[in-house]
C-alpha positions as CSV (number, residue, x, y, z in Angstrom):
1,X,-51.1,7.1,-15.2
2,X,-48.7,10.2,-16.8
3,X,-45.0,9.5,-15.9
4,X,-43.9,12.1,-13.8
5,X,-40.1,10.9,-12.5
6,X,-38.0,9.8,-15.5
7,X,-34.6,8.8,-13.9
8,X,-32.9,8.8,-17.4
9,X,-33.6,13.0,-17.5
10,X,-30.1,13.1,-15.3
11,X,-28.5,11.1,-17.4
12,X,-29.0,12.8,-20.7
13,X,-25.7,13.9,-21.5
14,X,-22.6,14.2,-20.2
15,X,-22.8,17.8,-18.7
16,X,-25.8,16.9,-16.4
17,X,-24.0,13.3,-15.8
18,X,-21.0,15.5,-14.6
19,X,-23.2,18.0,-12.4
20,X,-25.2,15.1,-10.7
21,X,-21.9,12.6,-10.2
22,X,-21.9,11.1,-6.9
23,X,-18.1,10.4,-7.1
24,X,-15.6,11.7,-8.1
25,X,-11.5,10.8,-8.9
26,X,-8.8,13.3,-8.5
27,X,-4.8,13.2,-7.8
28,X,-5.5,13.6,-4.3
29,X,-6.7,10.4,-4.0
30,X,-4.1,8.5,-4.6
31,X,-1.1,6.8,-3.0
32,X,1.8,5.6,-5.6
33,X,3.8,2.5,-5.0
34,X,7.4,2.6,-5.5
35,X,10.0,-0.3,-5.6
36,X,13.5,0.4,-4.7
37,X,16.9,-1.3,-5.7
38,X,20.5,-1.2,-5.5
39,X,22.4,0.4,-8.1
40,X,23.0,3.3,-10.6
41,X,21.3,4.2,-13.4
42,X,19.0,1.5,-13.0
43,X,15.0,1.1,-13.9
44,X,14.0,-2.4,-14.3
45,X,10.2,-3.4,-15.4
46,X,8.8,-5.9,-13.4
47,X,7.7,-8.9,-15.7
48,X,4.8,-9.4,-14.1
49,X,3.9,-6.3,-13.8
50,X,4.3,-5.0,-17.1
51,X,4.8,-1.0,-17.5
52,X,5.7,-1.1,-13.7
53,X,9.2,-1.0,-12.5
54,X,12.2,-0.9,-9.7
55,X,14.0,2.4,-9.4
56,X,17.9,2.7,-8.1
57,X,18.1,5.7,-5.8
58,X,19.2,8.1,-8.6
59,X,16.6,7.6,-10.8
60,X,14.0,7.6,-8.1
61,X,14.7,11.1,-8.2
62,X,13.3,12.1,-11.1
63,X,9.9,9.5,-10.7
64,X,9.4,11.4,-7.8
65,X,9.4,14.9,-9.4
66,X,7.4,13.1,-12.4
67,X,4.9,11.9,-9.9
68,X,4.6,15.6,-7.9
69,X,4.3,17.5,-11.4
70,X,1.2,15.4,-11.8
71,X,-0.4,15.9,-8.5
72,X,0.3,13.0,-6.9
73,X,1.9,14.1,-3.8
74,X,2.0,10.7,-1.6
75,X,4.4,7.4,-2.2
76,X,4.3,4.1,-0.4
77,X,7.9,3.2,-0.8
78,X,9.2,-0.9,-0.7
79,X,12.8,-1.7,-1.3
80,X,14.3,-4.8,-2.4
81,X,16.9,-6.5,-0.1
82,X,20.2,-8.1,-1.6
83,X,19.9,-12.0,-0.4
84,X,23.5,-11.2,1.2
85,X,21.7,-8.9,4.1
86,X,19.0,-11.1,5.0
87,X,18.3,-13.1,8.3
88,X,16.0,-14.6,10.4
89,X,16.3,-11.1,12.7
90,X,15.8,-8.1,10.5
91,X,19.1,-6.5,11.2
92,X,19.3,-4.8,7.7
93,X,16.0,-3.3,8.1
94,X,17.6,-1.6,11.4
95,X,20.7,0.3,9.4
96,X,20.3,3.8,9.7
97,X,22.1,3.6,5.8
98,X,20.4,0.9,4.4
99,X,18.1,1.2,1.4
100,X,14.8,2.3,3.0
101,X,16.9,5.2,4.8
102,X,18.6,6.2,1.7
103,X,15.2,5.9,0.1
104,X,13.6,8.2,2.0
105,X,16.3,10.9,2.3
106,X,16.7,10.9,-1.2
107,X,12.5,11.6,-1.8
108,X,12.5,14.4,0.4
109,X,15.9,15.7,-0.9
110,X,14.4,15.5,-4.6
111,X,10.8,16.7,-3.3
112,X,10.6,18.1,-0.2
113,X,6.7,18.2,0.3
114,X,6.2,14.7,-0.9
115,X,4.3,12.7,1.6
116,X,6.7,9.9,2.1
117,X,5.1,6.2,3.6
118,X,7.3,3.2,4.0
119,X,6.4,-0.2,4.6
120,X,7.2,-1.7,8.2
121,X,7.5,-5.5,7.5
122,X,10.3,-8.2,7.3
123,X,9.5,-9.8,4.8
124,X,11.5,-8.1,2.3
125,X,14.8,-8.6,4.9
126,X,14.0,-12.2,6.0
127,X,15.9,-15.1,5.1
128,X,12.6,-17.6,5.5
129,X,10.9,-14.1,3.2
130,X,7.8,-14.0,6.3
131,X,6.7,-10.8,7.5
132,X,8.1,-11.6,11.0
133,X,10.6,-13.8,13.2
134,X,10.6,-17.6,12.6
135,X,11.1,-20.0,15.2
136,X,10.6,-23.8,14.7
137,X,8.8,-22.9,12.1
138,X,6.5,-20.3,14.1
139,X,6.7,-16.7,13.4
140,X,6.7,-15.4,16.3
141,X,4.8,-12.1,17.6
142,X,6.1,-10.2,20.4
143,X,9.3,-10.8,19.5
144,X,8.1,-9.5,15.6
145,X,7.1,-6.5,17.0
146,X,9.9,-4.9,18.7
147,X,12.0,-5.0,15.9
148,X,8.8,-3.1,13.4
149,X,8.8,-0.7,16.9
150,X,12.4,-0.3,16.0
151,X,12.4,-0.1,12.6
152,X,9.8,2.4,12.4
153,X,11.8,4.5,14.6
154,X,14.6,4.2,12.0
155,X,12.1,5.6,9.4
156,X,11.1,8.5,11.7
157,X,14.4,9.3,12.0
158,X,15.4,8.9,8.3
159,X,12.2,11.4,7.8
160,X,9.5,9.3,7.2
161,X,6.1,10.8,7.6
162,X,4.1,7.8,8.0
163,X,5.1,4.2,8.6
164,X,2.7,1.5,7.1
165,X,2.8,-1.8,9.0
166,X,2.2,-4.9,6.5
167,X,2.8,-7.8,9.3
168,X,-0.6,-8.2,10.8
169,X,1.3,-9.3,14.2
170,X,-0.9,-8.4,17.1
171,X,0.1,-5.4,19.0
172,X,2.6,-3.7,16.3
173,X,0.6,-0.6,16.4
174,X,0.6,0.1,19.8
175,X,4.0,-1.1,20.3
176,X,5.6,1.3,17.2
177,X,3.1,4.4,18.4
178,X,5.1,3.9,22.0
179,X,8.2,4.1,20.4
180,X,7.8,6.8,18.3
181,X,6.0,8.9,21.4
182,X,9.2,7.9,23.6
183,X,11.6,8.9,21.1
184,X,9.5,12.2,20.3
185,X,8.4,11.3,17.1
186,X,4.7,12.5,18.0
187,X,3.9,13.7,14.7
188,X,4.8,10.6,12.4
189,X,1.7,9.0,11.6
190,X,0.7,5.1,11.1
191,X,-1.2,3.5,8.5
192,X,-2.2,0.1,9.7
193,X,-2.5,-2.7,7.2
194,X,-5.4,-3.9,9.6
195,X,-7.8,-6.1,7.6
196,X,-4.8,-7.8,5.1
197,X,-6.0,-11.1,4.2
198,X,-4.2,-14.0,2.7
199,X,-4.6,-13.6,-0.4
200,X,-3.2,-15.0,-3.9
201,X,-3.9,-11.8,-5.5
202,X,0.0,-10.9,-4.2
203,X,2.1,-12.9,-6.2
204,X,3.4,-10.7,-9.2
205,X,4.7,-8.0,-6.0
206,X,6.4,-11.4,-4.5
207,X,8.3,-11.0,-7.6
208,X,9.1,-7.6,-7.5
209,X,10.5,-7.8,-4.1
210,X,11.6,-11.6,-4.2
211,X,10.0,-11.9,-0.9
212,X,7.7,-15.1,-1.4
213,X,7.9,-17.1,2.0
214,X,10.2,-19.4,1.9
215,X,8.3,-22.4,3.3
216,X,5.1,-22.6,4.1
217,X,2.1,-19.7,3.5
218,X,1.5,-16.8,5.1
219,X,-2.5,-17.6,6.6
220,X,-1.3,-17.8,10.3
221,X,-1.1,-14.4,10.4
222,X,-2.5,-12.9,7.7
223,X,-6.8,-12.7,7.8
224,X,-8.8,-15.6,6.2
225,X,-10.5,-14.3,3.3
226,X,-13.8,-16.0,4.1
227,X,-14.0,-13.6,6.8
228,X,-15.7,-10.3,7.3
229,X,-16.4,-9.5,10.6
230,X,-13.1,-9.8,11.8
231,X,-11.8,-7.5,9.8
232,X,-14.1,-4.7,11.7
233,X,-12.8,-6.2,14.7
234,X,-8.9,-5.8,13.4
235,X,-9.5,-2.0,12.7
236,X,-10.8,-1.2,15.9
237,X,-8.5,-3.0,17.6
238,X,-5.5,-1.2,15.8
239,X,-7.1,2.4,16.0
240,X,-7.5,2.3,19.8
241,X,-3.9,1.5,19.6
242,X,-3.3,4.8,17.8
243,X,-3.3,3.9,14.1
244,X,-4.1,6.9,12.0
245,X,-5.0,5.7,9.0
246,X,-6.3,2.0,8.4
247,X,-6.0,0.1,5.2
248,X,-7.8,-2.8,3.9
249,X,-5.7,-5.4,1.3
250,X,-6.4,-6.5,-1.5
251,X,-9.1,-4.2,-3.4
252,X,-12.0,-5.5,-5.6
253,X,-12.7,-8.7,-3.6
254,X,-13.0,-7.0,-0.5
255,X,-15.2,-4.1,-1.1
256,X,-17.7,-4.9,1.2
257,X,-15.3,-5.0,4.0
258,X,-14.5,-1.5,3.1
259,X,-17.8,-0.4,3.3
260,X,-18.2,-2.2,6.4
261,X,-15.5,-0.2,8.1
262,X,-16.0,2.9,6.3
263,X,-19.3,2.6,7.8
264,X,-17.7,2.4,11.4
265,X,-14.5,4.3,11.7
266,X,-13.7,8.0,12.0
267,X,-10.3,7.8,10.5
268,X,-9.4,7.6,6.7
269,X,-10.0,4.4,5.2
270,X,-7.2,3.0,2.5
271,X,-7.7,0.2,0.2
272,X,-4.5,-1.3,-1.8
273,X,-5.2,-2.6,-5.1
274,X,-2.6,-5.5,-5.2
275,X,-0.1,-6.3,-7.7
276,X,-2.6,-8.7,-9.1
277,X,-5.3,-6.7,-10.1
278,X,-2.7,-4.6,-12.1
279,X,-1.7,-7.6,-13.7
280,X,-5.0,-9.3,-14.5
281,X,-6.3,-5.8,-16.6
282,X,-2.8,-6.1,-18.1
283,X,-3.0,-9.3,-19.5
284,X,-6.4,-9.0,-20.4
285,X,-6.0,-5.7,-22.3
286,X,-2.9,-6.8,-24.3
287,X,-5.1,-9.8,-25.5
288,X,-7.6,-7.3,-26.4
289,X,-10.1,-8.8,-24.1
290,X,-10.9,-5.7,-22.4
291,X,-10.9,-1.8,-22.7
292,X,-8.1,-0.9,-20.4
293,X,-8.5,2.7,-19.5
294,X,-12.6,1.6,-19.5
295,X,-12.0,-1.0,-17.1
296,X,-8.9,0.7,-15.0
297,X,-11.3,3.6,-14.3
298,X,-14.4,1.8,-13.4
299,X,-12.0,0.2,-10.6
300,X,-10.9,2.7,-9.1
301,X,-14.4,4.5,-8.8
302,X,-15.5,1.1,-7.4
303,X,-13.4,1.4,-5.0
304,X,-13.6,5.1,-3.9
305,X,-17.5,4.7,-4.2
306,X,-17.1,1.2,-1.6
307,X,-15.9,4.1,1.1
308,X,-11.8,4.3,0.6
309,X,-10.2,8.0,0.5
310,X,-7.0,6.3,-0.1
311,X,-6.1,4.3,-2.8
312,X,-3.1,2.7,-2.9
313,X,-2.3,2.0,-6.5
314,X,0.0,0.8,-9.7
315,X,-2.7,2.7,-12.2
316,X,-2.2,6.3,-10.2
317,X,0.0,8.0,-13.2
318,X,-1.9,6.3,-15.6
319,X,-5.2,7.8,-14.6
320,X,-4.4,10.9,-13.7
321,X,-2.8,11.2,-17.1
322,X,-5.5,10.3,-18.4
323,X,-7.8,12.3,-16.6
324,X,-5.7,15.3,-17.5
């Protein structure tokens, strides 16, 4: 029998590979990270993150005009707390001048157009370094989410565009979209961490914020990674609560729970790939062990083909740069 359909015809070359792609990766996908600090003149790498780094306000500046002149035009901003304002009630993450306010004023003063997201957590502001309020060795939830209802508002009102809940406390989402609807902040959007699973992919960003927990692990609130169908159940939950956008945490072990989702929502689908997965390609690459740009690419189209429109990632400026 003649062979009539030779697959390998459309993948000849690479102008009929590019014609025929299925996926593609542009600036627009992306969503930077960005650690803040106290301080002038300051830009500290990150030692287990190498190449990535903490920014002081006045040099945060100029990343962000770096980032915009290369397309990127969203950042997911994360400040690191002096030890000297932390407590077991989030009152620093409430100043209307602390370092996430100041953060955000000075993005949109430096690039007006920049999509600014902040993280809504309290784990960087808490003594005990959990993502909520600790009683008896508890965190508690209700109690949790007033004060991420209230600290979004300070966002909004700092000029936020979205506010990105990390906690995974029941109820935040509808309890900060009430807040900012009261307080007339219809148009600031939420992107729900929703399926965020325990994970030990997170420790080189523990670093970079020095907000490990403090006794302890974070699994009675954060999703069981041998779970999948209760991340579905998550998302729904936190959309009919008015999330806009919903996230799932970490990346490339939890690709088929984005495709799961993707499969079932009608709202943009994020995926966050974690701290470490940066650092794993890192280490790997400087051993020589693998072909970094090769291996960073093939990632990220992993993870866009799983279903995600949003990437949340530490490789952004490298690939676009090297895209071109």
């Amino acid at each position: 029998m003649q062979q009539l359909r030779r697959n390998r015809r459309l993948r000849t070359n690479d102008a009929i590979r590019s014609l025929v792609r299925e996926h593609t990766i542009t600036p627009h996908d992306f969503l930077v990270p960005l650690f803040v600090i106290e301080g002038k003149n300051s830009k500290e790498e990150i030692l287990s993150m190498p190449g990535y780094y903490r920014y002081s306000l006045d040099m945060i500046s100029s990343e962000v005009k770096e980032l915009w002149s290369l397309g990127l035009k969203s950042v997911l901003v994360f400040v690191k707390v002096p030890d000297d304002l932390k407590d077991n009630k989030g009152t620093e993450a409430l100043n209307p001048e602390g370092l996430m306010q100041r953060a955000i004023k000075t993005i949109k003063e430096a690039v007006p157009e920049m999509l600014v997201m902040t993280d809504v957590a309290l784990d960087p502001y808490s003594s005990y370094g959990h993502d909520g309020i600790v009683e008896d060795g508890y965190i508690v939830n209700d109690q949790t989410c007033k004060v991420l209802a209230e600290m979004s508002l300070s966002h909004a009102q700092a000029g936020a565009d979205f506010v990105a809940p990390s906690d995974m406390m029941d109820g935040r989402i509808l309890a900060i979209r009430e807040v900012l609807e009261k307080e007339n902040f219809k148009n600031t959007g939420i992107m729900s961490y929703s399926a965020k699973y325990a994970s030990a992919f997170y420790g080189p960003f523990r670093d970079a914020l020095d907000s490990a927990p403090g006794f302890g692990d974070k699994k009675t609130y954060q999703m069981d990674f041998a779970n999948r169908d209760e991340a579905i159940k998550e998302t729904i939950m936190d959309i009919e609560e008015g999330a806009d956008i919903v996230m799932v945490k970490p990346g490339l072990c939890y690709l088929d729970v984005v495709r799961d989702i993707s499969d079932v929502v009608d709202v943009p689908v994020a995926v966050y790939q974690v701290s470490g997965e940066y650092a794993m390609l890192k280490a790997a690459a400087e051993k020589g062990w693998l072909d970094h740009d090769a291996v960073m690419l093939e990632q990220i189209m992993a993870i866009k083909r799983a279903g995600a429109q949003i990437i949340a990632s530490y490789f952004a400026k490298d690939v676009v740069k090297l895209l071109g």
